[in-house]
C-alpha positions as CSV (number, residue, x, y, z in Angstrom):
1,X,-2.4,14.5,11.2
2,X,-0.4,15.7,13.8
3,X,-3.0,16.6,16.1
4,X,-4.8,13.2,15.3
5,X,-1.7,11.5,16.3
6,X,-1.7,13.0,19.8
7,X,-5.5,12.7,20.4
8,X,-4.3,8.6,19.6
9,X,-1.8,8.9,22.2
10,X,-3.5,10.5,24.5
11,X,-6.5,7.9,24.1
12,X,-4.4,5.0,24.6
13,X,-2.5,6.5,27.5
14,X,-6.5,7.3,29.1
15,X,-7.5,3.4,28.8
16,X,-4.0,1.8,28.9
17,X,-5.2,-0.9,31.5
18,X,-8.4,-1.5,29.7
19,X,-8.8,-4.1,27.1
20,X,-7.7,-1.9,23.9
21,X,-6.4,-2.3,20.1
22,X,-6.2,-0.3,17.0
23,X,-10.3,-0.8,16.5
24,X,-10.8,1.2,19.7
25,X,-8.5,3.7,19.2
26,X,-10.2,4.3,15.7
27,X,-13.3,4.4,16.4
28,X,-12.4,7.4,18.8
29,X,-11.0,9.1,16.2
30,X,-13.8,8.3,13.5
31,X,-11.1,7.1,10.9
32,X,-10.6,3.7,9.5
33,X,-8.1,1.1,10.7
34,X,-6.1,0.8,7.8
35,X,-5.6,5.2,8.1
36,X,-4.6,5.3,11.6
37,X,-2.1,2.6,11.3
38,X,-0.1,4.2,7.9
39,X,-0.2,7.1,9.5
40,X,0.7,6.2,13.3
41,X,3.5,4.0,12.1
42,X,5.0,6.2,9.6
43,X,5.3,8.9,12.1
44,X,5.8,7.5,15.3
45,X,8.0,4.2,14.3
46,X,6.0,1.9,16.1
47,X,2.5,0.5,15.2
48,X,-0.7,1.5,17.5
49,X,-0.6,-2.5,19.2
50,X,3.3,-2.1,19.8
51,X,2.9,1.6,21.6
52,X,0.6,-0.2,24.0
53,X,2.3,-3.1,24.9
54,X,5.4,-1.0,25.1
55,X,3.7,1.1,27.8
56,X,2.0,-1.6,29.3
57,X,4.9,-2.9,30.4
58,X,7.1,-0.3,31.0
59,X,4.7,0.6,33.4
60,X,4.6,-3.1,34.6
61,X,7.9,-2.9,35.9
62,X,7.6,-0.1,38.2
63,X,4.9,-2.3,39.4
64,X,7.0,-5.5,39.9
65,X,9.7,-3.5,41.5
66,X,6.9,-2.3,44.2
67,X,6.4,-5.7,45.0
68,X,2.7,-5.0,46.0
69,X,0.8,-7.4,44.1
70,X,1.0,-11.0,43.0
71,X,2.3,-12.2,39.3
72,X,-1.0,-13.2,38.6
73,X,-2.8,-10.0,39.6
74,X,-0.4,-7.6,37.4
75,X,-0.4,-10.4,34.6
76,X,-4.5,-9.4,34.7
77,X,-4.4,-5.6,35.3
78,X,-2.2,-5.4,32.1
79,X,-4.5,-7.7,30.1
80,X,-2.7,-10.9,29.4
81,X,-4.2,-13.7,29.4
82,X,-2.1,-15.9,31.8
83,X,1.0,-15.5,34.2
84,X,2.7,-17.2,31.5
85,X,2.1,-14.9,28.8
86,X,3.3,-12.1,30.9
87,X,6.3,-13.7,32.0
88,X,7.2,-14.4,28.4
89,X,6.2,-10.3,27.5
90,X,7.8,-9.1,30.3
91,X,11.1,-11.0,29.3
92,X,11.3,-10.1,25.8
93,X,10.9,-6.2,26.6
94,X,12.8,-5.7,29.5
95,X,15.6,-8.8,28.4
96,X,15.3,-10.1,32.3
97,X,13.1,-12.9,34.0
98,X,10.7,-11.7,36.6
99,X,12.0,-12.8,39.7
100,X,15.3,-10.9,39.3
101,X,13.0,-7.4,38.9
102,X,10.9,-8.4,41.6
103,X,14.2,-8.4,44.2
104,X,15.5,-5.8,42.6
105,X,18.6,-7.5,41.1
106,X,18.2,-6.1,37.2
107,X,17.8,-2.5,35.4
108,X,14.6,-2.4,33.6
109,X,13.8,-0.3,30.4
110,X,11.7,2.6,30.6
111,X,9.1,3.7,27.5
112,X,8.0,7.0,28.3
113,X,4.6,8.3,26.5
114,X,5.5,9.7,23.3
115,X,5.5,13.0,22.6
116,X,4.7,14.3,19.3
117,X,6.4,17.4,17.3
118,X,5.7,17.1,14.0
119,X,8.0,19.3,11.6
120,X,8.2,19.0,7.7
121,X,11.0,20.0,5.8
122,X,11.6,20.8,1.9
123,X,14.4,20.6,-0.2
124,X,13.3,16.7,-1.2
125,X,11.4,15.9,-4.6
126,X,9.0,13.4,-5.4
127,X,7.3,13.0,-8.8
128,X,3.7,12.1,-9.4
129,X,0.9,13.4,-11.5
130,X,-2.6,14.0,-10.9
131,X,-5.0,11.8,-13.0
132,X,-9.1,12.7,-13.3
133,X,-10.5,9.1,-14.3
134,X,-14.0,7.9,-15.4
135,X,-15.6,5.3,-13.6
136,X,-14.2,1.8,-14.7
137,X,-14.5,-1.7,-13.8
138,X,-12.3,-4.3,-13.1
139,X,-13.0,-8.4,-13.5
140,X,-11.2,-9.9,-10.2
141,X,-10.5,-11.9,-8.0
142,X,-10.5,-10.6,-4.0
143,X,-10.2,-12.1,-0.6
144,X,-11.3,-10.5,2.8
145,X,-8.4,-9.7,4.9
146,X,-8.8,-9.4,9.3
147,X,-7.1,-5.4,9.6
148,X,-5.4,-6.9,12.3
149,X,-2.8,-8.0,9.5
150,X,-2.1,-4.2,9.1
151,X,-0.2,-4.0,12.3
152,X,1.7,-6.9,11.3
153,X,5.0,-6.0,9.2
154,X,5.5,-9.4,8.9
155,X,2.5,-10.3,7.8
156,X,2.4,-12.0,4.3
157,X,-0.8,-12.8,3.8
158,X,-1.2,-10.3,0.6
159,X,2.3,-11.3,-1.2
160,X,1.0,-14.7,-0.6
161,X,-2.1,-14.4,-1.9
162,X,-0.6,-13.0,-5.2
163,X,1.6,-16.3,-5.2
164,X,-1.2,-18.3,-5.4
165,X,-3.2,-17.1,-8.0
166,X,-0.1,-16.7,-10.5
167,X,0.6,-20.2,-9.5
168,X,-3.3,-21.7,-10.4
169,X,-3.5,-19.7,-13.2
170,X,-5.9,-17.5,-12.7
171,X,-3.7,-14.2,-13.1
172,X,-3.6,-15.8,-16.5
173,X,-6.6,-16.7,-17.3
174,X,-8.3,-12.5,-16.0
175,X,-5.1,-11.3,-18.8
176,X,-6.7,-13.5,-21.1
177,X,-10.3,-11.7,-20.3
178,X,-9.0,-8.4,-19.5
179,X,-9.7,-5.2,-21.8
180,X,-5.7,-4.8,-21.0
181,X,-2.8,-6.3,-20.1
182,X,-2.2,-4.4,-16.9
183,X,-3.2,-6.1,-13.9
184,X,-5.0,-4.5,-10.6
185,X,-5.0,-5.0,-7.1
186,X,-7.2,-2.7,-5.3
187,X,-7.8,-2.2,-1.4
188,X,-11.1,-1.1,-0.3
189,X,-11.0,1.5,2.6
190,X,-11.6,-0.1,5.8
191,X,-14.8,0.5,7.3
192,X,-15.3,1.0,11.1
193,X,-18.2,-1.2,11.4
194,X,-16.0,-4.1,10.0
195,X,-13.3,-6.6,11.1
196,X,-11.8,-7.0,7.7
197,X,-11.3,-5.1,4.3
198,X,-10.8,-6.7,0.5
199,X,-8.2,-6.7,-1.5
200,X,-8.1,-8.4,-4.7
201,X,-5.9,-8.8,-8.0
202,X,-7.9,-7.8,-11.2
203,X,-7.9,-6.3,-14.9
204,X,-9.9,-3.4,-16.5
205,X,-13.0,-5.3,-18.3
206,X,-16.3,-4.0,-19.7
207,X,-17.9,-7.3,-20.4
208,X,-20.6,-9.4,-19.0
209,X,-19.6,-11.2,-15.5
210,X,-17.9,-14.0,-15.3
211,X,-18.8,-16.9,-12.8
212,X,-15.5,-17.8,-11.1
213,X,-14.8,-13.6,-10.9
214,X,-16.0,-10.5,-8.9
215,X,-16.7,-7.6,-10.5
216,X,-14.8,-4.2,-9.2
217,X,-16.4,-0.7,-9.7
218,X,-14.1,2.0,-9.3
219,X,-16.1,5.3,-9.4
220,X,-13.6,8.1,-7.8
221,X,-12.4,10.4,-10.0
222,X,-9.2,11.9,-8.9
223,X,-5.8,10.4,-8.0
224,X,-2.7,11.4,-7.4
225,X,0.0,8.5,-9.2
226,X,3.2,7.6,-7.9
227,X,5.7,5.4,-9.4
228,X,7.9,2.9,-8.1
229,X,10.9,1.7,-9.5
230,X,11.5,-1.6,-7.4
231,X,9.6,-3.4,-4.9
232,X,11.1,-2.3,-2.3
233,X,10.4,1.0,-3.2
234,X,6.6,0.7,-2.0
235,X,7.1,1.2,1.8
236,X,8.7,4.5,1.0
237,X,6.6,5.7,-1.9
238,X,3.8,5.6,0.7
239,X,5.7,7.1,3.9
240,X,6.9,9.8,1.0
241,X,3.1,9.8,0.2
242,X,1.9,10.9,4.2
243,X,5.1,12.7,4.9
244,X,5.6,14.7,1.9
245,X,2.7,14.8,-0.5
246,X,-0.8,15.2,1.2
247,X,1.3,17.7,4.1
248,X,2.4,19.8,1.5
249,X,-0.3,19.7,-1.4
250,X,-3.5,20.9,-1.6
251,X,-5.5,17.7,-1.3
252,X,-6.1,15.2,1.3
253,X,-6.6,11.1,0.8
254,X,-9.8,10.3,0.0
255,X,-12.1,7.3,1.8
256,X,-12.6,5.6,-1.3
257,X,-10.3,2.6,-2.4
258,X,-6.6,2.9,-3.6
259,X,-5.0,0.4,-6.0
260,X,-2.1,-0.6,-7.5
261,X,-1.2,-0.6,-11.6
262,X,1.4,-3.3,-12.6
263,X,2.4,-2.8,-16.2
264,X,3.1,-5.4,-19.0
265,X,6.6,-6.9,-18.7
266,X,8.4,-4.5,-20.8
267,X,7.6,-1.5,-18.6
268,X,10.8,0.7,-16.6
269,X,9.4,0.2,-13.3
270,X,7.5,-2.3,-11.2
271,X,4.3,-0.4,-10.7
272,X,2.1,2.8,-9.8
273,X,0.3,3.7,-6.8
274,X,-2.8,5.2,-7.3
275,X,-4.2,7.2,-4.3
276,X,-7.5,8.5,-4.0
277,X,-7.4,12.5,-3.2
278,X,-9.7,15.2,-2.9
């Protein structure tokens, strides 16, 4: 991971004034979207589209300082569309307008290419238990997602998918078909030949299909299950997950899909995460 982290860097720092983004930087590393950015963010703090605009214009403001080309021409070489849009870029990283840099009259920030040193530490416990399962099926309902929504922590376009099929009824209505009570939502790993990845909301079911439903296969056999306790415990079940678990254990994540388990209402936590290993 850690050397995969630098080759991201070191990509990004290669093609920094070329028209870039997380697909690119992927694709050079022949992993999927979805990895690079769980991993990239969890150990760097930043996402892969933040690091480069970060650098972008840190170096932009040695540039305006120089003085040695126009607004428009820099807005270009550091791939915004408009003047305007760097303006506005410019002014929310460095917290000062453009002409005051360009005379000199303001201290600009600096982001310096990161450097990565990767060290992991015990002395920290985390529970899960490793889980061979048969192939099953799930009766759902799923949605195509952009993976540009990954890179976006304030993205809601999952949580408010969920709202909107408890509100139809139709979270109801899969409990009512469903072989159980617990409800599903699996995420397909993201492909690098595609722009998007499902996710969908569903219940184990061994009958025929229904119409208004997709049907899920899960065929993987081997996960390793984490609980969480709360919902907010998610985000650090899965930085515990990359930081901890696969570093330290025996197996690494598998390309297959990874889902979460929400349990009937009487259940002591708010639901498992169920990672594909091998």
């Amino acid at each position: 991971m850690e050397k995969m982290i630098q080759k991201a860097i070191q990509f990004m720092e290669d093609h920094l004034l070329e028209d870039i983004g997380i697909e690119d930087v992927a694709k050079h590393l022949h992993v999927s979207q979805f990895h690079l950015h769980r991993i990239f963010k969890i150990f760097c703090g930043v996402s892969v589209s933040e690091y480069i605009r970060n650098r972008r214009l840190s170096l932009a403001g040695l540039d305006v300082v120089k003085n040695k080309e126009t607004l428009l021409d820099l807005a270009l070489k550091y791939q915004y569309d408009s003047q305007e849009g760097f303006q506005k870029a410019f002014y929310r990283f460095h917290g000062v307008n453009l002409s005051k840099a360009k005379y000199g009259k303001a201290k600009l920030k600096a982001y310096h290419p990161l450097k990565i040193q990767i060290k992991f530490e015990g002395g920290s416990s985390m529970d899960y238990r490793i889980v061979k399962k048969e192939p099953f099926t799930l009766l759902c309902v799923k949605k195509a997602f952009l993976n540009k929504i990954i890179e976006d922590d304030n993205n809601q376009e999952i949580p408010n998918f969920w709202t909107k099929k408890l509100d139809d009824g139709t979270v109801r209505k899969l409990l009512e078909l469903g072989d159980e009570k617990e409800l599903y939502g699996p995420c397909n790993a993201v492909s690098l030949e595609s722009d998007s990845f499902y996710y969908g909301i569903g219940v184990p079911y061994s009958g025929e299909k229904v119409e208004e439903f997709d049907l899920w296969h899960i065929k993987h056999p081997l996960y390793a299950v984490f609980t969480c306790k709360e919902v907010d415990d998610m985000g650090p079940t899965w930085k515990g997950i990359m930081e901890e678990f696969l570093p330290n254990s025996e197996y690494e994540m598998a390309d297959e899909a990874d889902f979460e388990v929400y349990p009937s209402e009487d259940a002591p936590y708010f639901c498992e995460i169920w990672v594909p290993i091998q």
